[in-house]
C-alpha positions in Angstrom: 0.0 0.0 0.0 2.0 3.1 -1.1 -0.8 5.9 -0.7 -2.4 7.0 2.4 -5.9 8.6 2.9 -5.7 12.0 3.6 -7.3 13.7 6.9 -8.8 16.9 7.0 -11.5 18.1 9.0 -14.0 16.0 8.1 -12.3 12.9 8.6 -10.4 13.7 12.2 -12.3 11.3 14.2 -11.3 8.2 12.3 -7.9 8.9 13.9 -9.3 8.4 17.3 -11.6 5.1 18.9 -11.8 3.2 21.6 -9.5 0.5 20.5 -7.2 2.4 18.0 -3.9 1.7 19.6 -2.7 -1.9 18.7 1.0 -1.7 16.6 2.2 -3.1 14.0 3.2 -6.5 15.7 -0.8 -7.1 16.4 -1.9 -5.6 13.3 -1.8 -8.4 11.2 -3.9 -10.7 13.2 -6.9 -7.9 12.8 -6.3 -7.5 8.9 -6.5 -11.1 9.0 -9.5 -11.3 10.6 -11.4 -9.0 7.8 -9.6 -10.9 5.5 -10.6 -14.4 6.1 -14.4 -12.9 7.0 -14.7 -10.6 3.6 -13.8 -14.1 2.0 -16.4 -16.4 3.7 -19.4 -13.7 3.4 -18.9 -12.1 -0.2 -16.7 -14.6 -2.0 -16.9 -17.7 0.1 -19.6 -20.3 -0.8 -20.3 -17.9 -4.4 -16.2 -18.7 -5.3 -16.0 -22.0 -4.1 -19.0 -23.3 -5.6 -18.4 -21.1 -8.8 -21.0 -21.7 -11.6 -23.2 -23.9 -9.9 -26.6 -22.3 -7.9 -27.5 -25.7 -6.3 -24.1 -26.5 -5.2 -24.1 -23.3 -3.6 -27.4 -23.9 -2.0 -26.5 -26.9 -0.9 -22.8 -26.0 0.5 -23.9 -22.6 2.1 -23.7 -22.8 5.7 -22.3 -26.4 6.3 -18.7 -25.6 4.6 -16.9 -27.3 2.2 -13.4 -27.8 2.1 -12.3 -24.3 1.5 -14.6 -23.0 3.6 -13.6 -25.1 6.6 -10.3 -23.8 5.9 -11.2 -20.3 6.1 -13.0 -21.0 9.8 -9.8 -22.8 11.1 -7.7 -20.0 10.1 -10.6 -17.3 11.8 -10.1 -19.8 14.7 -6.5 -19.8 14.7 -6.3 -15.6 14.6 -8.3 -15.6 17.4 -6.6 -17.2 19.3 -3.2 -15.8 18.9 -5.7 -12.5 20.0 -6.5 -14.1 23.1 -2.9 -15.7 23.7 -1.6 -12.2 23.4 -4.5 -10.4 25.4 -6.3 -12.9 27.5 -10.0 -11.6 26.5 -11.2 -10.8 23.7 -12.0 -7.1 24.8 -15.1 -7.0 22.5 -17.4 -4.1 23.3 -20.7 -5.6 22.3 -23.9 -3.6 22.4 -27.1 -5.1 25.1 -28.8 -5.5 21.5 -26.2 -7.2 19.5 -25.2 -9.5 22.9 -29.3 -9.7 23.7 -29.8 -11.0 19.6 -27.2 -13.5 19.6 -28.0 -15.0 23.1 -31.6 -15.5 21.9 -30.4 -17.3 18.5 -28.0 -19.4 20.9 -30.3 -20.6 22.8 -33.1 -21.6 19.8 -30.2 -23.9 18.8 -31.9 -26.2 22.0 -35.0 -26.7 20.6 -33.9 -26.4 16.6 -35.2 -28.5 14.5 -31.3 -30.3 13.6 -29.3 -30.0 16.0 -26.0 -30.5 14.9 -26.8 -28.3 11.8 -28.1 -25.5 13.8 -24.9 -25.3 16.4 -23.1 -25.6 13.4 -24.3 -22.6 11.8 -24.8 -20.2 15.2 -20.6 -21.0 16.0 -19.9 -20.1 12.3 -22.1 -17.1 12.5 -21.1 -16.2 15.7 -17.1 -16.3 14.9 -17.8 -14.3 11.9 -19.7 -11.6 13.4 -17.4 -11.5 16.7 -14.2 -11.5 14.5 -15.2 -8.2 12.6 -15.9 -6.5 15.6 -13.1 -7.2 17.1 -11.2 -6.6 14.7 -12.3 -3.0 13.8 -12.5 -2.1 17.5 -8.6 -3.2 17.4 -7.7 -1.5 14.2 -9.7 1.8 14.5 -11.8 3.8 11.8 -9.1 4.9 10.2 -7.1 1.4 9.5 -10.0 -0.6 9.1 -11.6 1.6 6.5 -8.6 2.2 4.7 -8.5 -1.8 4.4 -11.7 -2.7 3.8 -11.9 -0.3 0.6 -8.8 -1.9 -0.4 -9.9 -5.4 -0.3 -13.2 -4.8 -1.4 -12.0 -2.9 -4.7 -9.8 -6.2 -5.1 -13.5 -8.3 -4.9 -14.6 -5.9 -7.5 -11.8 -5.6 -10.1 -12.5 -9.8 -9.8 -16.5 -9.5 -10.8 -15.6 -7.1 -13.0 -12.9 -9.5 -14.5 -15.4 -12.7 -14.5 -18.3 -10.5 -16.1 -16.3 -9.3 -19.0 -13.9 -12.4 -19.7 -15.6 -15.7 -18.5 -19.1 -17.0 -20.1 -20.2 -17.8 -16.3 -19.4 -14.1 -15.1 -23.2 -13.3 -16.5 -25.9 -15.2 -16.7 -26.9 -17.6 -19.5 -30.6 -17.9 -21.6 -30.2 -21.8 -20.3 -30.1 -21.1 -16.6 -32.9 -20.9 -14.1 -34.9 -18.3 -16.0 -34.1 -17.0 -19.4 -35.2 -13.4 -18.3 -31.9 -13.4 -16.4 -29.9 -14.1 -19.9 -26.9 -11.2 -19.7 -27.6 -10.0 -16.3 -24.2 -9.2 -14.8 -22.9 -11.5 -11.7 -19.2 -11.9 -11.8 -18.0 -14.3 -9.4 -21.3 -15.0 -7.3 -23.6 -17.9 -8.6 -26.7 -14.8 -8.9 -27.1 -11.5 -9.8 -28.6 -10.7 -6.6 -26.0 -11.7 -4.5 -24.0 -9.4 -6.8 -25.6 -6.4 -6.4 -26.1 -7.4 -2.7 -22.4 -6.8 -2.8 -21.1 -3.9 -5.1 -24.4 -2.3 -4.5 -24.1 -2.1 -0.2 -20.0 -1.8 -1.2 -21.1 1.8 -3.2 -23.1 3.2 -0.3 -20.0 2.1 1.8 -17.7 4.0 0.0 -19.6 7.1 -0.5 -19.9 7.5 2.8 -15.5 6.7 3.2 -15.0 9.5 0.5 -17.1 11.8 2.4 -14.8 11.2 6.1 -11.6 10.4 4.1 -11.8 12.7 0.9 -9.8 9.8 -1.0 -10.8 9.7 -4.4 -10.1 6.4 -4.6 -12.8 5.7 -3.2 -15.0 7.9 -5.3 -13.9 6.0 -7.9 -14.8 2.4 -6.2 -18.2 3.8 -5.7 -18.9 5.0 -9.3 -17.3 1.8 -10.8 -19.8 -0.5 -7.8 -22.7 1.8 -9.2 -22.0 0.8 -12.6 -21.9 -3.0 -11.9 -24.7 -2.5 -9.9 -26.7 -1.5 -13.1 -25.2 -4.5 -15.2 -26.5 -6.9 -12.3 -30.1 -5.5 -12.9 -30.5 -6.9 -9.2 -33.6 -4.6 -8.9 -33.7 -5.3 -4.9 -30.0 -3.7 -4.5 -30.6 -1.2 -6.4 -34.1 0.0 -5.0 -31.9 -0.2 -1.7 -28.9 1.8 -2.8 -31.8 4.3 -4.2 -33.3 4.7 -0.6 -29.7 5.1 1.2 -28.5 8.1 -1.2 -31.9 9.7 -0.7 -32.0 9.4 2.8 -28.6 9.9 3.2 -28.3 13.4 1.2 -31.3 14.5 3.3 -30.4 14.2 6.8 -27.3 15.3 6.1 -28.1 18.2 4.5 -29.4 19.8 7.8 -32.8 20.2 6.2 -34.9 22.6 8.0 -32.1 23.5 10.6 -32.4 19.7 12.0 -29.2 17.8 12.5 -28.8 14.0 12.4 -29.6 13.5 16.4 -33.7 14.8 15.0 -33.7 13.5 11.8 -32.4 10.0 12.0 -34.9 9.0 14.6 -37.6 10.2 12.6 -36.4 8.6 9.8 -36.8 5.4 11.8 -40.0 6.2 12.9 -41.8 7.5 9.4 -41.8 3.9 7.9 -43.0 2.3 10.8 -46.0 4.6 10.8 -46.7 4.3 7.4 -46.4 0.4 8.0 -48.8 0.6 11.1 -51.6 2.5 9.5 -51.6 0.7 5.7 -50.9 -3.1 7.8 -53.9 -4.7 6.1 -53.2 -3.3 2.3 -49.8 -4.1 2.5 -50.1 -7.8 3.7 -52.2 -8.3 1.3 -49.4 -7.0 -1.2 -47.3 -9.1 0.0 -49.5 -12.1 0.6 -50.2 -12.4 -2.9 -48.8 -15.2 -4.5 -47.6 -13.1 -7.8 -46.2 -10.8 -5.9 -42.6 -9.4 -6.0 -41.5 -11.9 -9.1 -43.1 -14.7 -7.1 -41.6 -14.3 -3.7 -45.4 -14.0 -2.3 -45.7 -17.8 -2.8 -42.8 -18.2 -0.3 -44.0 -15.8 1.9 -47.0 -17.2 2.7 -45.4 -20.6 3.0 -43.4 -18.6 5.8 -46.2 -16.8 7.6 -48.5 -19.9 7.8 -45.5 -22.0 9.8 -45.0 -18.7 11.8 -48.5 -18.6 12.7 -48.1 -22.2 13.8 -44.7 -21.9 15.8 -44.8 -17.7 16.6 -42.7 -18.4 19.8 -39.7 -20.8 19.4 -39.6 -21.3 15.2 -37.7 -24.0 14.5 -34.3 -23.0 15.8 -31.6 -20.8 14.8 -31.1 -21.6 10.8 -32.8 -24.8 11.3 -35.9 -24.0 8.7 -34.1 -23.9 5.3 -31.1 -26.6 3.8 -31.7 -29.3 6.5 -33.3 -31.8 4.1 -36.2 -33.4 4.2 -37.0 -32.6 7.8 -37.7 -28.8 6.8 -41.1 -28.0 7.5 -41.2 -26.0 3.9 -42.2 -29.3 2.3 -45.1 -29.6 5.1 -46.4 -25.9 3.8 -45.7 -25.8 -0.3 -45.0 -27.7 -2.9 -43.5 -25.0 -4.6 -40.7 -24.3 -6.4 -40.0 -22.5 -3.0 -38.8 -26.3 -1.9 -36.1 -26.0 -3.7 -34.5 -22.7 -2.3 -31.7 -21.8 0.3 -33.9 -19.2 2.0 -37.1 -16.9 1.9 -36.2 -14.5 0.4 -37.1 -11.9 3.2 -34.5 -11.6 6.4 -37.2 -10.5 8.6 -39.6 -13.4 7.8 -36.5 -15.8 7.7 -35.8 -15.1 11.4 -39.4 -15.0 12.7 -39.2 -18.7 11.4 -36.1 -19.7 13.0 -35.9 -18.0 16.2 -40.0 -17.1 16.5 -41.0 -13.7 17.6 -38.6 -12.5 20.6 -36.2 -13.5 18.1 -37.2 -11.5 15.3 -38.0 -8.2 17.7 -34.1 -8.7 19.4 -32.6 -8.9 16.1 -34.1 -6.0 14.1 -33.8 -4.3 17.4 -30.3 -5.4 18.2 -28.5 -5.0 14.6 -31.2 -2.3 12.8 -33.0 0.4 14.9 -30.1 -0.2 17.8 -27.4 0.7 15.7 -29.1 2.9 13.6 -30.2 5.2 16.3 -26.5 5.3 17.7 -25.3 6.2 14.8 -27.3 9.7 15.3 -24.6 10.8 18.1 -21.5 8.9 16.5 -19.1 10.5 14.3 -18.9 7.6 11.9 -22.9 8.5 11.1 -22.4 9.5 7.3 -20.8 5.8 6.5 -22.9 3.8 9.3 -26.4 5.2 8.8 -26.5 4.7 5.1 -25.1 0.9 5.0 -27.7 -0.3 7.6 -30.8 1.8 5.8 -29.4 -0.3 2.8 -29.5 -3.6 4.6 -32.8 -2.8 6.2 -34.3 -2.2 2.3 -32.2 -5.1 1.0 -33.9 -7.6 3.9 -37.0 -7.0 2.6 -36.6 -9.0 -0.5 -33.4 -10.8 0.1 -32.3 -13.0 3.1 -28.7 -11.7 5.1 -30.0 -10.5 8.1 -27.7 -12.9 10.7 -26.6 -15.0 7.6 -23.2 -15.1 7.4 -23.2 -16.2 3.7 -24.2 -12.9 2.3 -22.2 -9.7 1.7 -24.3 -7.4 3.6 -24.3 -9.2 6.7 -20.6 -8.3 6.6 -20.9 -4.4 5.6 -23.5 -4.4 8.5 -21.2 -5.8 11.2 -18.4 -4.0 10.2 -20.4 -0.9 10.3 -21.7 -1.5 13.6 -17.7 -2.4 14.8 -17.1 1.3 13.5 -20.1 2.6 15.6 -18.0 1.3 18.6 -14.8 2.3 18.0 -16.0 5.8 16.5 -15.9 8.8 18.9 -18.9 11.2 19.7 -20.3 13.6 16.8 -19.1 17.0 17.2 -22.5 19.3 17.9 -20.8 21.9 15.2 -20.3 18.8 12.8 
């Protein structure tokens, strides 16, 4: 790395955090840490599996060989961490600690046991290494890195959509309709644009702290895959995070980010609240949103039946003939990795306290924090992003998805990001 990020006024505070002071001799287990997790979540099961959807369905989550490999060596990093440090010295929210405690102890009463456990520990050491490891680094390293090693993802998809036949999709696959749709490496354009497009709002909001065009550049050139993907779901969500975005931070009406964000959080709830019965039976509807309505109700029926418990932390989808999808639908929803909604995915996996400690833990938590945190203009957008993307796409505590990863590295910088300045 021979260039640096410049710091001016704007981005000062990514100097500073609460655990911004490891050297150069500890460094490496940190950039290891985002390392090995940016490959699991937004290359992992997609590059391993590469050009084949059912392998990846079917691999996702219970690891094959490479992606045992990658959990060893999180394993290992972590444990020279703890060697060196004896604790972890994690600074986890009552939310975030409140969420993963519920989904822990759903593993009890899951459906598959072994498959379940499985999947919390991998989830678990993902999400516990990022935060970690961005608490360790600080804002400014971790940034700096992650901009880095994300434009190396993209030059890749880029790479694969312009060179190999498999980098877009073929008129034989799956639907013709997705004939030419851009997805580089990933086995679908949606987890494409689940990528590059949260990876764009990411780096708009590191150009605006760091003023480094390269990241200006990574954003405008994520943008423009984003459009080749035609992922309609990313980009409706990237769509929402500029617009909301550009206005709370433009001060509108005198209010700062401490007013506007929380009523930013609260105007879609109201608007849910008072339309509930129009819009369930939007979604309800069977045609609806290029067929995800079948799945949906599929989803809401077994909720209905199991609102408390669900079936146990990702113990509902990919555990073979025991999932109770095949009990509700016949489908072609039978032959998915996941409902297509994060929200619903939850409710059916860890039931209803689940569903409310999650959202609240990893969404509204976080997202109301960011309000006094300097690190607002790059958190603030990538969870309103992830709370749009959730609504038609599953990542919400799936650790085989990009955004889950921008979203717990955001919430890492939240914690290791000083106060907002009241003149900021």
């Amino acid at each position: 790395m021979t260039s640096k990020p410049s710091v001016g006024p704007q981005s000062a505070w990514m100097s500073t955090g609460s655990y911004s002071s490891c050297g150069p001799s500890d460094a490496w287990i940190y950039y290891g840490l985002l390392s090995m997790s940016f490959l699991y979540t937004v290359l992992g099961v997609q590059l391993f599996t590469f050009g084949s959807l059912q392998r990846s369905i079917a691999e996702s989550g219970d690891g094959g060989f490479y992606q045992n490999l990658l959990l060893v060596s999180l394993l290992s990093l972590l444990s020279l961490h703890f060697i060196k440090h004896k604790a972890l010295k994690i600074d986890l929210s009552a939310g975030v600690l409140l969420a993963l405690l519920w989904c822990a102890l759903s593993v009890f009463w899951a459906i598959d046991f072994y498959i379940s456990t499985r999947r919390f520990v991998v989830a678990a050491l993902v999400t516990v290494s990022v935060l970690q490891s961005v608490q360790e680094l600080g804002p400014k390293r971790s940034i700096f890195f992650l901009t880095r090693l994300g434009g190396g993802a993209l030059f890749l998809d880029f790479v694969a959509a312009l060179v190999l036949p498999r980098g877009m999709h073929q008129f034989q696959e799956v639907s013709g309709a997705l004939a030419g749709n851009w997805r580089g490496l990933h086995t679908h354009k949606n987890l494409a644009g689940a990528f590059v497009g949260g990876f764009a709002v990411f780096c708009w909001g590191a150009y605006r702290a760091s003023k480094d065009r390269l990241n200006l550049y990574l954003c405008i050139l994520s943008l423009l895959f984003l459009w080749m993907t035609q992922s309609k779901t990313a980009i409706a969500a990237v769509v929402l995070a500029f617009s909301l975005q550009a206005v709370l931070f433009s001060r509108l009406f005198g209010f700062g980010p401490r007013i506007m964000i929380p009523l930013a959080c609260l105007l879609p709830l109201s608007v849910v609240i008072f339309n509930l019965e129009p819009l369930l039976d939007l979604v309800l509807d069977r045609d609806s949103f290029t067929g995800r309505g079948a799945i949906w109700v599929a989803l809401v029926s077994y909720a209905e039946d199991n609102l408390l418990t669900g079936a146990g932390f990702a113990s509902f989808w990919r555990i073979g003939s025991a999932s109770p999808i095949f009990q509700y639908t016949d489908s072609l929803a039978t032959l998915l990795g996941h409902g297509h909604n994060g929200y619903l995915d939850i409710l059916v996996t860890t039931g209803i306290v689940g569903l409310l400690l999650s959202v609240w833990g990893f969404i509204l938590g976080p997202m109301g924090r960011s309000a006094r945190s300097a690190a607002a203009p790059i958190v603030f957008p990538v969870i309103v992003f992830f709370a749009a993307q959730n609504f038609a796409e599953s990542s919400l505590i799936n650790v085989d998805t990009p955004p889950w990863f921008l979203l717990i590295f955001a919430i890492g910088l939240l914690q290791a990001s000083g106060p907002r300045r009241v003149n900021g």
